[in-house]
N, C-alpha and C positions, 0 to 999 in steps of 0.2 A: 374130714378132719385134717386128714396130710397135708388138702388142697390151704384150707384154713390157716395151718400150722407154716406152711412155705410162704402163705401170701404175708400174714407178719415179718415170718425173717426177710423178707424181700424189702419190705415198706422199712423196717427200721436200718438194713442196706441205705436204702434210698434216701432214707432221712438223715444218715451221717454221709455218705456221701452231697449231699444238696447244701448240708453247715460246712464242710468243708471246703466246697467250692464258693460259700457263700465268704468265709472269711478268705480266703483267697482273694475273693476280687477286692472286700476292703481293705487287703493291706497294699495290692497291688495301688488300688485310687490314692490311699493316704500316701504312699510312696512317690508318687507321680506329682501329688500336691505337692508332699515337700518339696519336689526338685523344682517345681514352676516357683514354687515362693524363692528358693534358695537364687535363685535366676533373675527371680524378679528385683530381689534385693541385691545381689552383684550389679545387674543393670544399673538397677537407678542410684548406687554409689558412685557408678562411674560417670555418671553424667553433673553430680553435686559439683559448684563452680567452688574451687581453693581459693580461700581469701588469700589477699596479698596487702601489700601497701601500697600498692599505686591505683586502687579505686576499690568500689565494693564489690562483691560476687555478684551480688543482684545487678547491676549495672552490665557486666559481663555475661550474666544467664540473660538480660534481656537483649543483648545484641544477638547471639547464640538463635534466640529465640525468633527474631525479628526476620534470621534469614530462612527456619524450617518449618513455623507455625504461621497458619495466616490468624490475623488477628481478630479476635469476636469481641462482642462489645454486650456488658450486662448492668444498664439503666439503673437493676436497682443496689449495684454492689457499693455500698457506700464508701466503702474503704480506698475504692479506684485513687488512686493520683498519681499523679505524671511523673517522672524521674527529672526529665526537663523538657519545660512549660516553655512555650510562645507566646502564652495571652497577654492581649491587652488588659484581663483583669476587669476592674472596673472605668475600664475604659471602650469605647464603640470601636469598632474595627477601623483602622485609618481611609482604608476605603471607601468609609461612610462620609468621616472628616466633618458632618452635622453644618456643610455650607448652608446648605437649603432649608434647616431648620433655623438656623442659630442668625438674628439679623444683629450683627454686631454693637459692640457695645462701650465705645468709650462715649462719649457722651452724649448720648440719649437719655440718661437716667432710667432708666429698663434696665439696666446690668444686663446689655447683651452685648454683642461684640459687633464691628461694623465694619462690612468689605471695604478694604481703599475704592475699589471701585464707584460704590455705591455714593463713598466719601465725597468720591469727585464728582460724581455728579449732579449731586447737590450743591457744591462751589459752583459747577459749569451754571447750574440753573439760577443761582444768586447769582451769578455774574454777567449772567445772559449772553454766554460763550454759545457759538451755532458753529462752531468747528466742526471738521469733515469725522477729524479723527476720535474727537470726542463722544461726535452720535455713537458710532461706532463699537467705542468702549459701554456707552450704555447699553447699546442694544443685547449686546454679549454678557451684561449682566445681568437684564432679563434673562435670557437665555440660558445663562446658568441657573438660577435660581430652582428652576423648575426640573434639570436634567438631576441636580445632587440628592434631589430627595430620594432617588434609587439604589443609592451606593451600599447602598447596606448589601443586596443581593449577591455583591461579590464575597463576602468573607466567608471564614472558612468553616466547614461543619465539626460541631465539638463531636471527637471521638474516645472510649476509652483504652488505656494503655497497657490492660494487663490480659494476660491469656484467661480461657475459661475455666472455672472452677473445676472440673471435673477430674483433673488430672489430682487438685488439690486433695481431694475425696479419697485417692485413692490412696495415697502419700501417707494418710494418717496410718495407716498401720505399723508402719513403720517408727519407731522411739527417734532414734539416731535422726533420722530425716528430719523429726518435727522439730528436734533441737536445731538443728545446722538451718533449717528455713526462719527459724523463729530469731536466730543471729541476722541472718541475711537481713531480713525485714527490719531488726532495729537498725541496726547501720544507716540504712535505707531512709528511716526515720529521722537519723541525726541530720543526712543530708539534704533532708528537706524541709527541715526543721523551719530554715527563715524562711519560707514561702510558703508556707502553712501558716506561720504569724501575719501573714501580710494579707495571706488571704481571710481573717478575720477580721479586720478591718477594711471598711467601704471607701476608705482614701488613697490606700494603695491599692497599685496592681497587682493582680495575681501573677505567680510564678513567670518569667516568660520562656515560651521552650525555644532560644538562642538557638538552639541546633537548628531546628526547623526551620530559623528565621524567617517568618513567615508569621501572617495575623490568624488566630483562631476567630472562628466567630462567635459570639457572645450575646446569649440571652437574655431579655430586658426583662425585670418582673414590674410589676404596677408602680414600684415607688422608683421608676428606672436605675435599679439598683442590678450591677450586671449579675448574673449567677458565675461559680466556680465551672471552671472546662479543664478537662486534659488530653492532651493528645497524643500520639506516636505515628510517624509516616505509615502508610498506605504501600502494600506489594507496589502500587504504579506510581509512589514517588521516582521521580526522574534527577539524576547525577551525572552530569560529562566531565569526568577529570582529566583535564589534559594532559596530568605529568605526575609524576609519583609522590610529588612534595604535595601536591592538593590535596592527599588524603588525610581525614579529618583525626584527630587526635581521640582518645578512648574519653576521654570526657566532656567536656559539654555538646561534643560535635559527635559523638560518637554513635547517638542513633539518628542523625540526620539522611542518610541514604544507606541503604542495605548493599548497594553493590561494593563500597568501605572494605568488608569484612575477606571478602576476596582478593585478595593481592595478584597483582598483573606486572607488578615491576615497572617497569619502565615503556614495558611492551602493551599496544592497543589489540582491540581485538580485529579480526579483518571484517565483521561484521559492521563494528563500530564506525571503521574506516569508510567502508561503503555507504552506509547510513549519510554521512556527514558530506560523504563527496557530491550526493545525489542531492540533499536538502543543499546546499552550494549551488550546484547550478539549476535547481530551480529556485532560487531565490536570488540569482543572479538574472534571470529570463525576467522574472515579476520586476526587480527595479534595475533601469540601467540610468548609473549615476555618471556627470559628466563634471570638469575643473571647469570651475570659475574661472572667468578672462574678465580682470577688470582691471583699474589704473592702478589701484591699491596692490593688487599684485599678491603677494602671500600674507598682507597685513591687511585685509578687506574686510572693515567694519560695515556692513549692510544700510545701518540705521546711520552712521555718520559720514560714510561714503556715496549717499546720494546724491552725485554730480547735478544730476538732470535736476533735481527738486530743489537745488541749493541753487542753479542758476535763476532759477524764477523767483528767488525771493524778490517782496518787493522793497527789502531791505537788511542791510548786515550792522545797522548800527551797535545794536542790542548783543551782538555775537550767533544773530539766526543763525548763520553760518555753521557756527559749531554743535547747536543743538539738536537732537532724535530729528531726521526724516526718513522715517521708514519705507520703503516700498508699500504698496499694496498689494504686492503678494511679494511675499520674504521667499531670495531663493532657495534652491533644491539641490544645487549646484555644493560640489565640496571644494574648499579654497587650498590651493597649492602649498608645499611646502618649500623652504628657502633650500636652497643649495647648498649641500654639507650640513643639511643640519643633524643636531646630535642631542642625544640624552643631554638635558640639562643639566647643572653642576647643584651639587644636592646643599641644603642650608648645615651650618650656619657661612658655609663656605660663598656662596654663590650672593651673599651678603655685598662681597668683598670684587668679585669678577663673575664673569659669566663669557659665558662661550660669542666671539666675534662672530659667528655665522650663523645662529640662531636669531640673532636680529643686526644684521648687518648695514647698519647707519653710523656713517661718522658723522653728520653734521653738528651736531651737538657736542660730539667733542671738540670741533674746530669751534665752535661757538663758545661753548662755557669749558673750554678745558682750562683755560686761566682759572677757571674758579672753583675746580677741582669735581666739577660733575661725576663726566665720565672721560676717561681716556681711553686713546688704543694703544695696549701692552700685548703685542705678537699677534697668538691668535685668540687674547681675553681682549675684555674688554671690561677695565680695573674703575672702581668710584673710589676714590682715597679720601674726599673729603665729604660729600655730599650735597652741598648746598650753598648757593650763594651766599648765604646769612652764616652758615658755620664752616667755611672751606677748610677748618683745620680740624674737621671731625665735628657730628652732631651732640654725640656723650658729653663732652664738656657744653655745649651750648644749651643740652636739655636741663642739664643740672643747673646751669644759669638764671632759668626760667625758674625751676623751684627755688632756688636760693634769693630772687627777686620778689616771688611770691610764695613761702613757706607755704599757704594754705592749699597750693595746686596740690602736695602729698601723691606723689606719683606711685600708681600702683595701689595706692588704700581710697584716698578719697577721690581721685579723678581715675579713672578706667578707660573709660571712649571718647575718644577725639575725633575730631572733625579738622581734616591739614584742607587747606584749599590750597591751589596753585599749585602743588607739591613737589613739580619736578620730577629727579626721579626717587623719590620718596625715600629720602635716605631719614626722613627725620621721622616717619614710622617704622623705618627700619629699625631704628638704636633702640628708640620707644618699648619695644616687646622686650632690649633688659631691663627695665621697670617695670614689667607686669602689666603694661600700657599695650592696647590698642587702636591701630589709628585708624579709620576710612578717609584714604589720601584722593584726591581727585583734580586734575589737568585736562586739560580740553586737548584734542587732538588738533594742533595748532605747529605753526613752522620750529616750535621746538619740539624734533622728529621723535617721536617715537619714546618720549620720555617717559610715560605708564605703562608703555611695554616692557620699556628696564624695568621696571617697579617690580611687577610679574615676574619676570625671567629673572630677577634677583628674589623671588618669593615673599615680597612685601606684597601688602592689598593697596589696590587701585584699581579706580575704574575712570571712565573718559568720560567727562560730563564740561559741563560748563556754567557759571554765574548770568544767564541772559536773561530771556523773557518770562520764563518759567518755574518754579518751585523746583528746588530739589526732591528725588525722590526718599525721603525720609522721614517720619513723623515729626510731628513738633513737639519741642523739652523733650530733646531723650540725649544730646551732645553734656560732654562734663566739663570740655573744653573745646573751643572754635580755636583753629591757628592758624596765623597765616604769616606767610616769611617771605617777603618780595614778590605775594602771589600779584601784582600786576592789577589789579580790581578796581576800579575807582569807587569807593563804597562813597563819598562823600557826596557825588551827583546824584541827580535829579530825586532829591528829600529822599538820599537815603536807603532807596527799594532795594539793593543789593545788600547793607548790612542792617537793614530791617529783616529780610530772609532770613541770616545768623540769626537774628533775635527769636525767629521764630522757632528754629530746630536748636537753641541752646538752653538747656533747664534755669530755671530761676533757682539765681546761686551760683550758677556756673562764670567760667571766664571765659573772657576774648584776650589774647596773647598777640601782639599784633609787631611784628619784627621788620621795620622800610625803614628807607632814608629821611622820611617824614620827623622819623621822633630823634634823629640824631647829627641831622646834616644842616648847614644854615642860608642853603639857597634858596631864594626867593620864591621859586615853585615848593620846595620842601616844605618851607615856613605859610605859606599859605594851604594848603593841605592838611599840615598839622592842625591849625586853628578850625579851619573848616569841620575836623574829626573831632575837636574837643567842644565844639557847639553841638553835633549832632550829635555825639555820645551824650550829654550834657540832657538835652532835649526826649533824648530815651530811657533817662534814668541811667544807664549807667555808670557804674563807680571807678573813677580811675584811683585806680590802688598803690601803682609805680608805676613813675617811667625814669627808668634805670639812664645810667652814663653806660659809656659804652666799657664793654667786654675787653679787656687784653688780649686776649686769646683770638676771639672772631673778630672786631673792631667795630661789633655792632651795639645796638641797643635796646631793646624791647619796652613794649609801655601793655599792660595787662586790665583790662576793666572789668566790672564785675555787674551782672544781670538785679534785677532787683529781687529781691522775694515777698514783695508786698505789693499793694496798689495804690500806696499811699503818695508817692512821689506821683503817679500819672494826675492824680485828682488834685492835688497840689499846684500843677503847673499852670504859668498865668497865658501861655498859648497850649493848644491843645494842635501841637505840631510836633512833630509826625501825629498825626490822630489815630484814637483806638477802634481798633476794627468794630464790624458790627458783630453785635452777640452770636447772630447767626453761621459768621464766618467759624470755618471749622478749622481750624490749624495742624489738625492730623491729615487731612486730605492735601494728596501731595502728588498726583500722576498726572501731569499733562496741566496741571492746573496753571492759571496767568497768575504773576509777582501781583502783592498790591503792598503800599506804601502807608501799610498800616500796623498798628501794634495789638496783639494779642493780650488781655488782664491773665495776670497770674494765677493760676487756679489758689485760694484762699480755704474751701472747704478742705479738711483732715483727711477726708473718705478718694479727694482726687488727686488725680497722678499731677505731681510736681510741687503738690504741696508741702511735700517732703522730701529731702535729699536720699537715694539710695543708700541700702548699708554698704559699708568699708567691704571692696575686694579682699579675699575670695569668697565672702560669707555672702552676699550678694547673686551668688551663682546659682545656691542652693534653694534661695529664702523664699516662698510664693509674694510678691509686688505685696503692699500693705493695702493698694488699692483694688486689687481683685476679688477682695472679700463679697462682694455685694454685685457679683456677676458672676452668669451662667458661661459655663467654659463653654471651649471647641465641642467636648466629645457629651455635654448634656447634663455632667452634673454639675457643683457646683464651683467656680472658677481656682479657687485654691487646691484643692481633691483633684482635679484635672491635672490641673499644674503639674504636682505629687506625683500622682501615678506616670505622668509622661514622661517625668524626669527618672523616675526606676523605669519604667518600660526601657527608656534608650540605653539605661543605664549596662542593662544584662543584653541584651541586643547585641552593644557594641562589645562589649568584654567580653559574654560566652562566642560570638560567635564573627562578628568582624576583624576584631585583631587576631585570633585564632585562626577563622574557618574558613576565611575568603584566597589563601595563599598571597596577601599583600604583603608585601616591604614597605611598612609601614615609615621605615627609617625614609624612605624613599620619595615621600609622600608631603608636600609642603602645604599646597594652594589647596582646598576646598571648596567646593561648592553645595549647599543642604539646597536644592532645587527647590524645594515646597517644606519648609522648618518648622511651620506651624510656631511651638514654645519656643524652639532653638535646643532642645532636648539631645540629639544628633551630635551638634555642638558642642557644647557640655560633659556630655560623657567621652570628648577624646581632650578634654582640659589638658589633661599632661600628658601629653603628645606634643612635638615640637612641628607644629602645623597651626594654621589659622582656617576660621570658615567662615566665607559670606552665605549667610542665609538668607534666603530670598523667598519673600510672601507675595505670593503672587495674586495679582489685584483684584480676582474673584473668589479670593478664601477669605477667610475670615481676619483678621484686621491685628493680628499678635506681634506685629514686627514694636510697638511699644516696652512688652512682656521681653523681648529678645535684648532691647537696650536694658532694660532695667536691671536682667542680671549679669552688665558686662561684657557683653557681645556685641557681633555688629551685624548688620543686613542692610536691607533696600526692596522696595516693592517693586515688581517686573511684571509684565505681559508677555507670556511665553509666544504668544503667539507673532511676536517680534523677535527681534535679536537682542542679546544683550551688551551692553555699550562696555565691552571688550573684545584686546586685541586676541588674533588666533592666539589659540597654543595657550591659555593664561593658565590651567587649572590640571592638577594631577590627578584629581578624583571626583567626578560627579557623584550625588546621591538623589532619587527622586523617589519619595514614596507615596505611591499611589498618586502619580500625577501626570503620566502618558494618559491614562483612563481618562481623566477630565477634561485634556488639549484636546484631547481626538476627537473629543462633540464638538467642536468648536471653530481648532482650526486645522490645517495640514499637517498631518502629522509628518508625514517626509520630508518638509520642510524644516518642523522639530528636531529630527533626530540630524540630519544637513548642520543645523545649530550650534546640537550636542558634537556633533564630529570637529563642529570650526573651533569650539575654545575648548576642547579638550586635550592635552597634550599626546603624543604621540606614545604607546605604552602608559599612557595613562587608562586607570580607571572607570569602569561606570557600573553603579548598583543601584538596580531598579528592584521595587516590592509594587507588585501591582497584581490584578486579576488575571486569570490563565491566556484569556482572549491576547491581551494588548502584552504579555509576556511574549508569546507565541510569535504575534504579532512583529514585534520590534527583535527578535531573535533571530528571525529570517531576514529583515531588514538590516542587519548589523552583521551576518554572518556577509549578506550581500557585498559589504565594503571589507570582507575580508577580516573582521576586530575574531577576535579570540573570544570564544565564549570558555569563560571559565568554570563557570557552576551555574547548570538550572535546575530549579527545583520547583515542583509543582503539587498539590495537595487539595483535592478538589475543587473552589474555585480561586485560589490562591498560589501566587509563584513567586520565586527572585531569583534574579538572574545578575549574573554579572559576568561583567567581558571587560577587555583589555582592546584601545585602538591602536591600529599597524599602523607601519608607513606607506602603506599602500595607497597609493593615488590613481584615480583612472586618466585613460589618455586621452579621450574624446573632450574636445573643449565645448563649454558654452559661453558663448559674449552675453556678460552685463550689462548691456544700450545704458542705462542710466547711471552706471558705472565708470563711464570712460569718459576721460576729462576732454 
């Protein structure tokens, strides 16, 4: 019984001792909780981003985040989007560019778009041309045709931009948290407000992420309608800032490279240092570059300093002399710089004088300093007047012109001129203060060097010449032809010299024609005049006025005007000058032979020139009235293209060019859009006090009409030559996506030799290509010593941009076909 009686009192011992040690341990656990919560929630307070006014928190939590979290990506989070977008949108990645699909399209009546190339070689073939240089150009159109249909493979993989949920999961317990995330997020919302509108719509582009600068890649679904993408760099995006001012700003640019967020000062690291010294001199072992030794000297145009090929002509009556002979193989060699040369004098200043040692030629002032060309004032070299025709200043003599012809409306109804003979281009110079732009053009002839002033005073010109061949420019895209003692004899042989004008001047437009012809009564003068008022006469067009002469200049101008119908040609009782064949294509313009024929008016509503352009600056904006009924560049349909090119460049340029590149934009005069496609590029630096020739080059697709239409100017080129300017003409290169398509084709080292001859010294160059040919020409350019200012790379997508030194190597090479 005892035993009995003890084993109870034991067991209910044991049984309050066992409740007591059991609430023991749950208050100790509940206490241990609270401290982990009470921790957990201190923590994640202190990590909530403080709004401010100078961006959102979300914007700031994702830089934060961009340098501690790697980034995971969840397909089906519908909510993903981007803070800021790169995409093309509904647009094809530019690397694609739709060469090899898209066979151009002005008139074919397909509404597709038509390479210049291709152009021309259908002229070569009607005209039963067996030139060297022309097989040449075809065969390389072949050739392309079949290499662009891969470009797609370079653009970039869509990624998404936000961390993974899980953290989000855990957050909700939290009140306070879900309130301050649910602020963050609207904000977030406002900011992206317009690119969420745009990307409900199939005509614009989606968002682009500016920062990145750089193309996403973009999925096509059955109705080739692009899908939405958003992206955020990559741990192995790549940034080399050279200097503390590169670093990118907390917004649009602010998640473009993660190393940003780390501040270095002024100071590189020594790893860095090392890195760049080693990649230097291996990229100095792979190319060793040598100065050109040629007659030309530091002014060595390749294509119009071919001694050797100019001496075989088997004739110069035409001006063979001054037109393209390019090598067959363009060199590799880098062209010297002048002695003393110095930073250029920046506009509106350099208007007015420019530096004597930068192009150091007086003969021109001995020549035309009577007539107030150019003079030498110390160590400038001053234009006080401009031009034979207005030595007293070109502003009063432009204003002449419109007060003689009220309808020219400088700046609203005329925009793009064509100056031939230009000198040094002092009459496109005044031009841009009327919202005028000129394409001036002079042959490189014994008046030395006068499109080089052009340039180095930051007016456009290039070196070409009125001889055997078509200008390179479409036809109907001029609003006004000028010429002011350009020296031409348009009145020989029926005309083929101002049959050309005819060809590249819209129906409607004017010829503005400023010689001694219309105002002087010597017996050469007076026979000349008559000559020009039969042929004008004979081509229909309308002489409007021919003015007395100016007080001011002591000249006189006579203006005529194109026709806009066909009814005057089917009227006429000779059929002289005769109308071309139907066949003959008036857009194809590379290489092609003059013919002494007249192009009919396009008359249908749906083709280009059957209408005049809208009034500048509406005009810029507007999709052409004629591109409705054609398949664009990137596959849909040509106006939607249009659209979206013109937002894509739009954000491009503004979030991330004039911010993000460290340019001095003020700095920046002459342009080059290397591959312009729309003229998009263009466009979006409108107000910017700069000009850009945009060049279609003659295996792309055929837009350089599109480029006139809204106001702008270009010319088709073959990179695979030189372009017919002098060194030094350009302060900033642009090329997108278009080292990739030279490189199958022709030398690239030769190219980039090119790019070094007419780039200015501290100028400029921004390349958007594939990682290959980024990489590529990185090592090639660090070789000549250029500054690489920012690379960036993002799967198979990069841009790069560098700055050229004065660095020159010493090792010469002789140019044999060079030397006079």
């Amino acid at each position: 019984m005892a035993l009995g009686k003890y084993s109870r009192v034991d067991n209910n011992n044991n049984n309050r001792k066992s409740s007591s040690s059991y609430c023991s341990t749950v208050t100790i656990v509940v206490f241990v909780g609270l401290c982990l919560v009470g921790i957990w929630m201190l923590t994640s307070s202190s990590v909530v981003p403080v709004q401010t006014g100078n961006g959102s928190a979300e914007e700031k939590k994702n830089q934060v985040e961009d340098q501690v979290t790697p980034v995971t990506s969840d397909n089906n989070d519908s909510s993903n989007t981007s803070d800021f977008e790169d995409n093309r949108g509904d647009l094809l990645d530019d690397a694609t560019k739709g060469d090899g699909n898209v066979s151009l399209a002005e008139n074919d009546g397909k509404g597709n778009l038509n390479t210049q190339e291709n152009q021309d070689k259908n002229e070569e073939t009607k005209m039963d041309e067996s030139k060297k240089h022309d097989e040449q150009s075809a065969s390389e159109g072949g050739e392309k045709s079949g290499d662009d249909s891969g470009g797609q493979g370079d653009s970039l993989e869509n990624s998404d931009d936000k961390k993974s949920d899980s953290d989000e999961t855990d957050k909700k317990s939290d009140s306070n948290e879900n309130d301050k995330k649910s602020e963050e997020n609207n904000e977030k919302s406002d900011l992206d407000d317009g690119d969420k509108k745009q990307d409900e719509s199939s005509s614009e582009t989606n968002g682009d992420q500016a920062d990145n600068q750089i193309e996403e890649k973009v999925d096509q679904n059955d109705n080739n309608e692009l899908e939405k993408s958003s992206d955020e760099p990559k741990d192995d995006g790549q940034l080399k800032n050279q200097s503390s001012n590169e670093v990118f700003p907390s917004g649009a640019q602010s998640e473009l490279l993660n190393e940003t967020v780390t501040q270095t000062g002024s100071f590189s690291t020594q790893a860095t240092e090392s890195k760049i010294e080693k990649e230097t001199q291996l990229s100095s072992k792979k190319y060793s570059w040598k100065l050109c030794n040629s007659t030309a000297g530091p002014d060595y145009i390749p294509c119009l300093d071919n001694l050797e090929a100019i001496r075989h002509l088997p004739s110069t009556k035409h001006y063979e002399h001054r037109e393209r002979h390019c090598p067959e193989e363009p060199p590799t060699c880098l062209v010297p710089l002048p002695e003393r040369y110095k930073r250029p004098i920046e506009w509106p200043k350099s208007r007015e004088k420019i530096w004597y040692y930068n192009v150091p030629h007086t003969k021109l002032a001995q020549i035309k300093g009577h007539q107030n060309w150019v003079k030498v004032t110390g160590e400038y070299l001053t234009f006080p007047g401009g031009g034979t025709q207005f030595k007293h200043g070109a502003l009063h003599y432009i204003d002449f012109i419109e007060e003689s012809v009220p309808d020219v409306a400088w700046g609203k109804r005329s925009r793009v001129v064509l100056d031939v003979g230009c000198g040094v281009a002092s009459f496109g110079g005044f031009l841009f203060d009327r919202s005028v732009v000129a394409m001036s053009f002079a042959p490189k002839d014994e008046h030395e060097a006068q499109v080089q002033f052009a340039l180095e005073r930051g007016i456009p010109a290039v070196s070409a010449v009125m001889g055997t061949k078509r200008l390179p420019y479409p036809g109907r895209v001029f609003d006004i032809v000028h010429c002011a003692r350009c020296r031409v004899p348009w009145h020989i042989e029926g005309g083929k010299l101002l049959l050309e004008l005819n060809r590249v001047l819209r129906p409607g437009g004017f010829f503005v024609w400023s010689a001694t012809p219309i105002y002087q009564d010597k017996t050469e003068d007076v026979e000349i005049w008559e000559a020009m008022v039969e042929l004008t006469k004979s081509m229909c067009w309308e002489l409007l006025n021919k003015t007395s002469k100016d007080a001011v200049n002591g000249v006189a101008v006579a203006a005529f005007r194109k026709p806009t119908s066909n009814d005057c040609y089917e009227q006429r009782s000779k059929q002289e000058p005769p109308l071309c064949p139907e066949s003959d294509d008036p857009n194809a313009a590379w290489n092609v032979p003059l013919q002494a024929c007249m192009h009919k008016v396009p008359v249908d509503a749906s083709e280009r020139g059957s209408q005049w352009p809208e009034r500048w600056p509406e005009r810029l904006e507007k999709s052409p009235y004629w591109l409705s009924s054609q398949v664009g560049v990137y596959g849909k349909a040509a106006p939607e293209d249009f659209a979206a090119d013109n937002e894509h460049w739009k954000r491009v340029v503004t979030k991330s060019y004039l911010n993000g590149m460290g340019i001095s934009w003020s700095s920046v005069r002459n342009v080059m859009d290397m591959n312009a496609v729309y003229g998009g590029f263009a466009a979006a630096l409108k107000d910017l006090s700069l000009w850009v020739m945009n060049v279609v080059p003659i295996d792309s697709p055929d837009t350089l009409p599109i480029i006139y239409e809204r106001g702008l100017f270009g010319m088709y080129h073959d990179w695979c030559e030189s372009f017919s300017t002098y060194p030094r003409s350009y302060d900033l290169l642009h090329a997108d996506h278009l080292f990739s398509k030279l490189n199958k084709r022709c030398n690239l080292v030769a190219i980039v030799a090119e790019v070094d001859r007419i780039l200015r010294p501290e100028g400029k160059l921004i390349v958007r290509d594939n990682v290959e040919t980024i990489n590529e020409l990185e090592n090639m350019l660090k070789s000549m010593q250029w500054e690489v200012r920012m690379t960036y790379s993002k799967d198979k997508e990069g841009l790069l941009c560098v700055q050229k030194s004065m660095w020159r190597p010493k090792e010469v090479e002789t140019i044999k076909y060079a030397i006079a």
